[in-house]
N, C-alpha and C positions, 0 to 999 in steps of 0.2 A: 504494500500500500504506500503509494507517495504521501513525502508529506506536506506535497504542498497542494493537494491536488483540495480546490474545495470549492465554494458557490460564488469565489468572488477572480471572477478570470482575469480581470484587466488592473487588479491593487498591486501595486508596487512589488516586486518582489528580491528573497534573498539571494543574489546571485553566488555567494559561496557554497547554501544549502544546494540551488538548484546544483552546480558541478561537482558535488561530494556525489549527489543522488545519480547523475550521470555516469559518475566512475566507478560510483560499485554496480549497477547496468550494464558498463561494458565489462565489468570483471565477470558478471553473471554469466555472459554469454561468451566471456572464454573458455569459461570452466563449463560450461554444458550446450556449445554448438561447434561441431567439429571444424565445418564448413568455417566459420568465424574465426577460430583462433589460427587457422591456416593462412587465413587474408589477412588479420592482424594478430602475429605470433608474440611481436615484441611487449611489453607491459611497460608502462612510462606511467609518470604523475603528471597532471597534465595542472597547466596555473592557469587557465582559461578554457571557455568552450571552443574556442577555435585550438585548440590542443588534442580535442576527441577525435577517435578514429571514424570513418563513415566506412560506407557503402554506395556506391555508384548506382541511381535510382536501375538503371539497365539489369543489374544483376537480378533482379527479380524475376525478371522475364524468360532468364535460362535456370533458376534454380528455385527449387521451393522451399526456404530456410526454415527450419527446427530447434528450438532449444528444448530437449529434453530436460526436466529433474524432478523431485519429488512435489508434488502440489501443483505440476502444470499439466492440466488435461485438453489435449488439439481435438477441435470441438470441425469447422467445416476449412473452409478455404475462397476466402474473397478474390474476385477478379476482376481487374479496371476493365472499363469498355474500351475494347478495343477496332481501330477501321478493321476493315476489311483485310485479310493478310497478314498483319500484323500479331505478334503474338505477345498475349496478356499478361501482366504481372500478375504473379499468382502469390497471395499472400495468407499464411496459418495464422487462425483464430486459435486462441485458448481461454478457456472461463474468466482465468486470473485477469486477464489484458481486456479482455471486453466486456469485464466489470465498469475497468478504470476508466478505460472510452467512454462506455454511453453515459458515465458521469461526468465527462471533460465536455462533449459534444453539448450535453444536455444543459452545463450552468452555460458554456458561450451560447447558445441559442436563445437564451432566455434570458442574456444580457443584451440583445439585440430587439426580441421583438414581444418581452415580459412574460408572467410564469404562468397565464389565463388560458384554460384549459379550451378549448374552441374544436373546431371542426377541422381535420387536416386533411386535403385533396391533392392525389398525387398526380401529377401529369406523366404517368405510365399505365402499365396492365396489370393486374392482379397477378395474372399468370406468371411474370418472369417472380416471384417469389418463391415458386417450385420447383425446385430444382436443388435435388438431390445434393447435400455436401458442399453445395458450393451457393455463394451469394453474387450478385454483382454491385459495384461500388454505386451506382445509380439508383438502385433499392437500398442498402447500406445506408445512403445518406439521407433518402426520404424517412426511412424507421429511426434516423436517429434524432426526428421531431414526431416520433409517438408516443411518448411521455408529457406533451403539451398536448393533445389530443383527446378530445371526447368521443369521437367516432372518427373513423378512417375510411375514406371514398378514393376508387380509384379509376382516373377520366380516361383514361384511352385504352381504345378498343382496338388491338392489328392483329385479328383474327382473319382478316379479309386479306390481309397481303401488306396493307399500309393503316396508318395511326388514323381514326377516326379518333375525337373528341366527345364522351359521350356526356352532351348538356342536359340529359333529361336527370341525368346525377346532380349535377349543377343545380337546375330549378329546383329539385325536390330540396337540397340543403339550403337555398337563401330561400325557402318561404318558413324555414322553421329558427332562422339563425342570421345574426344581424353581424357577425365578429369571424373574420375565418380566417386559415393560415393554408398556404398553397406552395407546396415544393415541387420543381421541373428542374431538369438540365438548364441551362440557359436559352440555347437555341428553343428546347421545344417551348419554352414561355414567349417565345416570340412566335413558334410557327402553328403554336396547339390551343394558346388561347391568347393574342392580341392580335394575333392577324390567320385566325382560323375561321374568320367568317360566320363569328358570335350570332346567337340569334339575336333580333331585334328585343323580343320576348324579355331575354336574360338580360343583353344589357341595362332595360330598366329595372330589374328586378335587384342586379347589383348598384344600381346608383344611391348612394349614402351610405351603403357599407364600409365598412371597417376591413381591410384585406391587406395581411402581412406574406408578401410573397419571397421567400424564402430560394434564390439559385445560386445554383456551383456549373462546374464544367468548363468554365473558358468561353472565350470570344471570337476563335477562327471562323468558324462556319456562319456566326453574326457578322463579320467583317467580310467575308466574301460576298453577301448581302448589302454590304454597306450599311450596315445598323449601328447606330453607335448608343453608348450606356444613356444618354440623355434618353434619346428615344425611344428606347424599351422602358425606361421607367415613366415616360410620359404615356404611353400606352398603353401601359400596366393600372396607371392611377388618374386615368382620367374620368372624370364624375364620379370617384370615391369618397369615402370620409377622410379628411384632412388631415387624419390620424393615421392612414395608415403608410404603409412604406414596404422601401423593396431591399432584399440584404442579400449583398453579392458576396459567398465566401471561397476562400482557396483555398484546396488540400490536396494531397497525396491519400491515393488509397493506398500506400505501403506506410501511411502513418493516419490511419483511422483514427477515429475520435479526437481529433486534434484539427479546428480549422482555423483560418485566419480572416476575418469579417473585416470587409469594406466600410470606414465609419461614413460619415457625412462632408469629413476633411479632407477625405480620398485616400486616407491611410489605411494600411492591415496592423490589426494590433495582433501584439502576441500575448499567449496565455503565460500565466506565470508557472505552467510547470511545462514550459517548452521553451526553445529560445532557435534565430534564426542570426547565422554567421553569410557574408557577403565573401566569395571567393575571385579570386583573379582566373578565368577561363584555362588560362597557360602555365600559370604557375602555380595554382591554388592557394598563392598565400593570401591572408585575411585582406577584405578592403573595409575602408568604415566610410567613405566620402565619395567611394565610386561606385558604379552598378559592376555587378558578375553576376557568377551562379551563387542560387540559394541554395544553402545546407539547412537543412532542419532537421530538430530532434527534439524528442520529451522524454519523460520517465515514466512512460505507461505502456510500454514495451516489455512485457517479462517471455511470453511464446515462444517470440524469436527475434533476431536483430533488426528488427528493423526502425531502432533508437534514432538510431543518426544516420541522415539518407543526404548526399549529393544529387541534387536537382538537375536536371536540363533547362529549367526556368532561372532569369535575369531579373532581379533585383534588386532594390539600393536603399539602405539603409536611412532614417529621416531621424533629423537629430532627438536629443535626448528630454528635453522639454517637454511640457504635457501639452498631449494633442489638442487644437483649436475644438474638437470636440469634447474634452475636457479627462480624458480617462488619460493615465499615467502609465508607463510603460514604455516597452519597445514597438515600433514601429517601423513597417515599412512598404515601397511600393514596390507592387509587381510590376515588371515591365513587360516582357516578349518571352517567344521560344528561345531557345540558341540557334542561329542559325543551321540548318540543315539537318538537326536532329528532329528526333523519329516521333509521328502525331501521336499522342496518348489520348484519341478520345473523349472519355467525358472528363477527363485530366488536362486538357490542352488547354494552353494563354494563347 
């Protein structure tokens, strides 16, 4: 059990605690993953988080890491969506670790769009929930807002070949409920319900509602589109209640329960049992004033290593001062792919 893990994700926190907790994590998984101690043999003390060792986000896509030991039970196996061809990171669940997640996921969620139990509608199929042993990160991320949830509806239909939007779901929920919360990929909030060719019916039936729209996934296939975040959030909340809003967050499915929310100031905050180091592309050493690659890590990793991950994602550190939206902490902006490297799906900037 972390100890810092708890319901206030954005308070200040101890950075000596968090790198003590980091380094017996990686000690864990030298002492009980083979694979692990083989790619990092050496043992060092490390006087900062840019001192830990990682893993190259790719390795997951050829290997499916393990930490064996007493008290860790491998429950299924999550996999990011991947294009066409492309092959999936595959990443092991275990009880211990997806304890700590749906508790990490669940207070940052509910520092975004508050703790009132509503109606959650997912812009997917019911059907991709079955499926034997294995989850995908796009169901993954939708359940990990059904603990704010009073009931669970799920809008599209691609039993025909392609995604119908089913609004006869829709109607039945806004004639009984005034407050709802609605998780999609990104793109499909743009293509399943702001420009899915709503019924006339529904859009007045949502006008004065309350709707916290909750996406992840990335922005490439919006920008091929030419859509830009203005635009989807003004189509998202046009004739709404004034209250409500739209929360664009960033993650790794090789570091589940762990995301980083777009505030109002256009910053990603981090949580305080995770932290985010700025690398130079070439050289990897730290940057604090430039953009590179993102390394991310938390302590709610006990199954297997996937603590400390090296990104193909570029971004830049934003100084240390509390954010213009008022929460303390670290910060920082996503910027782009690397160039040339490979689409991660509902993973991709």
């Amino acid at each position: 059990m972390s100890r810092l893990l708890d319901d206030r994700p954005f308070a200040p926190r101890d950075d000596v605690a968090f790198l003590r907790e980091m380094t017996e994590l990686t000690q864990w998984h030298r002492a009980h993953c083979p694979e692990y101690v083989r790619i990092w043999p050496v043992e060092s003390e490390p006087k900062s988080t840019a001192d830990l060792p990682f893993l190259h986000v790719g390795l997951f896509k050829r290997l499916l890491l393990q930490t064996r030991a007493e008290g860790i039970v491998h429950q299924r196996t999550l996999l990011s969506s991947s294009t066409t061809g492309n092959q999936p990171s595959r990443i092991s669940l275990d009880e211990r670790s997806s304890a700590l997640q749906a508790r990490s996921s669940l207070a940052i969620l509910t520092e975004m769009v508050g703790p009132e139990r509503r109606p959650l509608l997912v812009l997917d199929d019911a059907r991709n929930l079955r499926q034997r042993g294995e989850v995908s990160a796009r169901i993954a991320a939708a359940m990990a807002l059904r603990p704010l949830a009073c009931e669970t509806h799920f809008l599209l239909d691609e039993s025909a070949g392609r995604a119908r939007t089913r609004w006869e779901s829709l109607a039945d929920v806004l004639t009984r409920f005034d407050d709802l919360l609605v998780y999609g990929l990104t793109f499909l909030l743009w293509t399943a319900w702001a420009k899915a060719g709503m019924p006339d019916e529904i859009r007045k039936q949502l006008a004065g509602k309350r709707v916290h729209f909750v996406h992840s996934g990335g922005w490439k296939k919006l920008e091929s589109l030419q859509v830009q975040q203005a635009e989807l959030e003004r189509e998202l909340l046009a004739g709404l209640d004034p209250r409500s809003g739209v929360v664009d967050f960033y993650g790794l499915v090789e570091q589940i329960g762990v995301v980083f929310p777009l505030c109002s100031a256009g910053a990603r905050h981090v949580p305080r049992w995770a932290d985010v180091v700025v690398r130079d592309p070439w050289t990897l050493a730290p940057l604090h004033n430039e953009p590179g690659l993102l390394q991310l890590m938390n302590v709610l990793a006990f199954g297997a290593p996937y603590h400390s991950i090296l990104t193909e994602d570029q971004g830049q550190l934003l100084p240390h001062e509390t954010c213009p939206c008022g929460r303390p902490g670290k910060r920082f902006q996503l910027l782009s792919r690397l160039p040339q490297s490979e689409t991660r799906g509902c993973a991709n900037v």
